[in-house]
C-alpha positions as CSV (number, residue, x, y, z in Angstrom):
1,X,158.1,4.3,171.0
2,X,154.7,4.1,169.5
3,X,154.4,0.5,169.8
4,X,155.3,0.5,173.7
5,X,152.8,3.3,174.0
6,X,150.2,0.8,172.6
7,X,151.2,-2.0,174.4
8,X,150.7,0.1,177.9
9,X,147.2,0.8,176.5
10,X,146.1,-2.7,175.4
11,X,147.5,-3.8,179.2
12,X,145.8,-1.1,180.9
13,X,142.1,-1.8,179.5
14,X,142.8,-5.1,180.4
15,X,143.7,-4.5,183.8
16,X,139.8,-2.0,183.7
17,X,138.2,-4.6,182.2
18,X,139.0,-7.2,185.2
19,X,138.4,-4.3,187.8
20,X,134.8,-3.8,186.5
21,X,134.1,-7.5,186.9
22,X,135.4,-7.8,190.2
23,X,133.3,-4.6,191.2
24,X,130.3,-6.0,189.3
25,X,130.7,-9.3,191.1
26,X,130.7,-7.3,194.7
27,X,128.7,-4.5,194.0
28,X,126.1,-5.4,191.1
29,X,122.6,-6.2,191.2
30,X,121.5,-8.7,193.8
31,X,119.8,-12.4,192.6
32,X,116.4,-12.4,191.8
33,X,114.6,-13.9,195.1
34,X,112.8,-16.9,195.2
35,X,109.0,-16.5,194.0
36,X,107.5,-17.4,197.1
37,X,105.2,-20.6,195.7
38,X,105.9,-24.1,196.4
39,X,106.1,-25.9,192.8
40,X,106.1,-29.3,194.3
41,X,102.9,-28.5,195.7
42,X,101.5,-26.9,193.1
43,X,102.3,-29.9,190.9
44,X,100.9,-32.2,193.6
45,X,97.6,-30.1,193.8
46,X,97.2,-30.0,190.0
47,X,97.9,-34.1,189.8
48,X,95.2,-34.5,192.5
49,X,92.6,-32.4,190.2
50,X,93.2,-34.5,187.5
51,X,92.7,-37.5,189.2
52,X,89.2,-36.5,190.9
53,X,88.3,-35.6,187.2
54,X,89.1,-38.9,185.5
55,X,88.0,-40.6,188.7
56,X,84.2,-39.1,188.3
57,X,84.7,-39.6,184.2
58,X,84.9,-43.5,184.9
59,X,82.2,-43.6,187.8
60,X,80.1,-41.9,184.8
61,X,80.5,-44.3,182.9
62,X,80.0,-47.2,185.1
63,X,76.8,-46.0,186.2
64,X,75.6,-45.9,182.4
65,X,76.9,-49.1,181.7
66,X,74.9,-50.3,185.4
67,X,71.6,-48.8,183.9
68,X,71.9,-50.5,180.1
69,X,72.4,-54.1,181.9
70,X,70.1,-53.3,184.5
71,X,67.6,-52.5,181.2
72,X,68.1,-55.4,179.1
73,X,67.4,-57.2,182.5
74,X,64.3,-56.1,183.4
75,X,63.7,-56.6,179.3
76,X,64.0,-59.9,179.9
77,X,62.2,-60.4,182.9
78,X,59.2,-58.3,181.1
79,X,59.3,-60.8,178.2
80,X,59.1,-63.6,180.7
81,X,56.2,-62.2,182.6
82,X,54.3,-61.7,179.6
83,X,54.1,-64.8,177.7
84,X,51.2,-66.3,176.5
85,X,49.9,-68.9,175.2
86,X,49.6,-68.7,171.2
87,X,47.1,-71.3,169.2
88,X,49.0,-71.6,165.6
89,X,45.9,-73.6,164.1
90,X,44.6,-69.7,163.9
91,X,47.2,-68.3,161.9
92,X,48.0,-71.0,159.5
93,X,51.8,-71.1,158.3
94,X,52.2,-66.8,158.6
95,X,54.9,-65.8,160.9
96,X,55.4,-62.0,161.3
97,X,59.3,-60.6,161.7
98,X,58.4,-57.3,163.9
99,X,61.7,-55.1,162.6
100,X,62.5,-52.0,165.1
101,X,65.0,-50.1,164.1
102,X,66.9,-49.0,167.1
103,X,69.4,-46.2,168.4
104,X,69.6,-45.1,171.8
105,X,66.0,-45.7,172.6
106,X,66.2,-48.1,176.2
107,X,63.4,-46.6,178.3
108,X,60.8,-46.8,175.0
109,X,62.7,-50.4,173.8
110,X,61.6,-51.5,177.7
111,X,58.1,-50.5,177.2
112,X,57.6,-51.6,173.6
113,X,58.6,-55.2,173.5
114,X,56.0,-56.8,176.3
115,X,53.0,-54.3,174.9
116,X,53.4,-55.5,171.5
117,X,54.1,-58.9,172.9
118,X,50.8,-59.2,174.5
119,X,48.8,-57.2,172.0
120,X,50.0,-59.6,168.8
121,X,49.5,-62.5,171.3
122,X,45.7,-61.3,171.9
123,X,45.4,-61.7,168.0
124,X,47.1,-64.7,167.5
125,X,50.1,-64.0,165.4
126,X,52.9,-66.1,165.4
127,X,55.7,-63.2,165.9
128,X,59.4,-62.6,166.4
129,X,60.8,-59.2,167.3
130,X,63.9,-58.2,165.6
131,X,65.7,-54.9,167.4
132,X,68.3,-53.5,164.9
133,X,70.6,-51.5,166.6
134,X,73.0,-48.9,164.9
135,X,76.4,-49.2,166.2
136,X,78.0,-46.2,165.2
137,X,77.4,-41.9,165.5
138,X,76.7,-41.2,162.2
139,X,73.4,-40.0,161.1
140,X,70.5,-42.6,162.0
141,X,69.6,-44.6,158.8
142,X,66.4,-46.4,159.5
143,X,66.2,-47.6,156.2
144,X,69.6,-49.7,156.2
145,X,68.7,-51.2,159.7
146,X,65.4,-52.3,158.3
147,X,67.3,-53.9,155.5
148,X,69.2,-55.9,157.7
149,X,67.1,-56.8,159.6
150,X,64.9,-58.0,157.2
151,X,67.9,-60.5,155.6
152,X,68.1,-62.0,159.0
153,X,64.6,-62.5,159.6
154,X,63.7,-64.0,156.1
155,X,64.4,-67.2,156.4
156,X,61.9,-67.7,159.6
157,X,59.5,-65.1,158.8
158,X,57.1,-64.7,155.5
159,X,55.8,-61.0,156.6
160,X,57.5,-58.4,158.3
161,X,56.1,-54.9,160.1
162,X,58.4,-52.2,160.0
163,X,58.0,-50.7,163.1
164,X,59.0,-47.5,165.8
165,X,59.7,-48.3,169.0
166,X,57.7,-45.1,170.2
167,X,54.5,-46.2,168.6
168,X,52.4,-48.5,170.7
169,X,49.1,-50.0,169.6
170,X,46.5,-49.5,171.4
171,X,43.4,-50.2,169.4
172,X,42.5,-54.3,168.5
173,X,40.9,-53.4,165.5
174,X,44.4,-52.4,164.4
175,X,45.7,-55.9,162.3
176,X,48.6,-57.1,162.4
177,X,47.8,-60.5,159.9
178,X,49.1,-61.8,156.8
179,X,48.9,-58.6,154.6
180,X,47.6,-61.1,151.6
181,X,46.4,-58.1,149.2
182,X,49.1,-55.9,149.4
183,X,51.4,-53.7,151.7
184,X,49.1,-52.3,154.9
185,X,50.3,-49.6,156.6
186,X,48.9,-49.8,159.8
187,X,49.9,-46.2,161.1
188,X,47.9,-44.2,158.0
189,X,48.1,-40.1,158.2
190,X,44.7,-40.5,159.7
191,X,45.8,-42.5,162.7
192,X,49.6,-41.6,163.5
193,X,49.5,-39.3,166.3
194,X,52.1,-36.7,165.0
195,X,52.4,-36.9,161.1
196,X,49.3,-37.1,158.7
197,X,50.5,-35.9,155.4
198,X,49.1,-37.9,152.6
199,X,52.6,-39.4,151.7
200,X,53.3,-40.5,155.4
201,X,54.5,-43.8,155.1
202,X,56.3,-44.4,158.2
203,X,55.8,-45.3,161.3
204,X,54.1,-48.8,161.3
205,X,54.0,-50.8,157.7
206,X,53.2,-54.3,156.9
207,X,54.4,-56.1,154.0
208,X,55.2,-59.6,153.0
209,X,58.8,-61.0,152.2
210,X,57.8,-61.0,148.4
211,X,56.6,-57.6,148.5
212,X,59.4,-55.5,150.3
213,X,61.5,-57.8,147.9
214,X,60.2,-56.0,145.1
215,X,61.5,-52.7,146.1
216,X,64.7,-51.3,145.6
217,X,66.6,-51.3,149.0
218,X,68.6,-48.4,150.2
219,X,72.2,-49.3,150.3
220,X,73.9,-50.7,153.4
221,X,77.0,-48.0,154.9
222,X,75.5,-48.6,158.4
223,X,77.5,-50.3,161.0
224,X,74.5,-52.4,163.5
225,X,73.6,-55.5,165.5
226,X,70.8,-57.4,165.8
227,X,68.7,-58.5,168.9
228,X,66.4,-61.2,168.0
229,X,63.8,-61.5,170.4
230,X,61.2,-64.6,170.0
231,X,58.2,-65.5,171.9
232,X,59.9,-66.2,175.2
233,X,63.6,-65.5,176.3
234,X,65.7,-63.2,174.3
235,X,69.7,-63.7,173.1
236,X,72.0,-61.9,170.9
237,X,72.6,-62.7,167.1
C-alpha cells in the first residue's frame, strides 16, 4: 500500500512538472526584441574608418619620402651650381676630409654643403665632405659618426675638420689649412655663437690624420651611412 501510494506521487509531480513547461512555453516571458542597430552597418562604417586612417598614414608618408628626394635633389643641383675652379699648386699635397655628423638635419644639410663649398673654394683647399648619417633612434653619438667617418676618409684625406652642420662660416679670416702645429679649433668659446665655456671644444675642430690618431676613440655601437660628397657631383658610399 505504501509503495503504490508513492508511485501515484512520483507520477503525479511528473505529470506538474510537464504542465508548468507547457504553461511556461505559452505563457512565460516573451524574447528579448531585436536591439534596433544594424551590425552589418556598423561593421561596414567602422571598416571604412579604418581605412581613411591608414589611407592618410601612407599619404604621410609618401609626402616625407617626396620632400627627402626632392632635398637630396636640389643638394645636388646646389653642389652643381657652385663649383669652382680650385688651383692645387696653392695647397700643396693637403686634402681636408670635412666630417659632418648627421641626423635628421635636411633643411641645414641643404644649406651647409654649397656655403662651405664655396667658402673652402675661396681659400683654396682641396676638400671632400663626408655627411655621416645615424641610421638608428637611439641617442645621437656624434663622437662614433665622426669615427667613421674619419676611417673612410683617411685614405684620401691627410686632415679632417670635425664639423656641425648648423655652423656656417662666415668670416675669411677663419682657416681652414693644413693645421701643421697642432689641432685648431676653429669655433673657440670666443667665436661660437652659443657656447663659450673655456673647455668648449666642439663645434668646428681641425686636426690632422696623425693627430686625431693619437686619441683614444670612443667606441663604435652606432648603426650609420656615409654620404661622400667631393668637389662636384655627390653618390652614396
Amino acid at each position: 500500500m505504501r509503495a503504490c501510494n508513492w508511485y501515484r506521487f512520483l507520477v503525479l509531480c511528473m505529470l506538474a512538472a510537464a504542465l508548468l513547461g507547457v504553461l511556461n512555453l505559452y505563457f512565460g516571458q516573451p524574447p528579448p526584441e531585436p536591439c534596433g542597430c544594424d551590425c552589418t552597418q556598423a561593421l561596414a562604417r567602422q571598416r571604412a574608418e579604418l581605412k581613411v586612417f591608414y589611407e592618410h598614414e601612407i599619404e604621410t608618408k609618401e609626402k616625407k619620402i617626396k620632400q627627402l628626394a626632392e632635398s637630396a635633389s636640389a643638394l645636388r643641383d646646389s653642389m652643381k651650381t657652385a663649383e669652382v675652379e680650385i688651383v692645387e699648386e696653392g695647397t700643396g699635397r693637403h686634402r681636408l676630409a670635412v666630417l659632418v655628423p648627421f641626423r635628421n638635419r635636411h633643411e641645414e644639410l641643404q644649406e651647409f654643403v654649397p656655403h662651405i663649398h664655396r667658402f673652402l673654394s675661396r681659400q683654396s683647399v682641396l676638400h671632400d665632405i663626408w655627411i655621416i648619417n645615424q641610421a638608428d633612434s637611439y641617442r645621437f653619438n656624434r663622437a662614433s659618426l665622426l669615427n667613421a667617418g674619419f676611417l673612410m676618409s683617411r685614405d684620401r684625406c691627410d686632415y679632417i675638420v670635425m664639423h656641425d652642420v648648423d655652423l656656417l662660416p662666415d668670416n675669411d679670416q677663419l682657416q681652414y689649412s693644413y693645421p701643421s702645429s697642432g689641432p685648431y679649433h676653429i669655433s673657440s668659446p670666443s667665436l661660437h655663437p652659443l657656447y663659450h665655456y673655456k673647455t668648449f671644444v666642439g663645434g668646428v675642430l681641425s686636426l690632422t690624420r696623425g693627430q686625431f690618431e693619437q686619441v683614444t676613440s670612443a667606441s663604435f655601437g652606432t648603426q650609420c651611412s656615409v654620404l661622400h660628397c667631393a668637389c662636384g657631383p655627390m653618390w652614396s658610399l
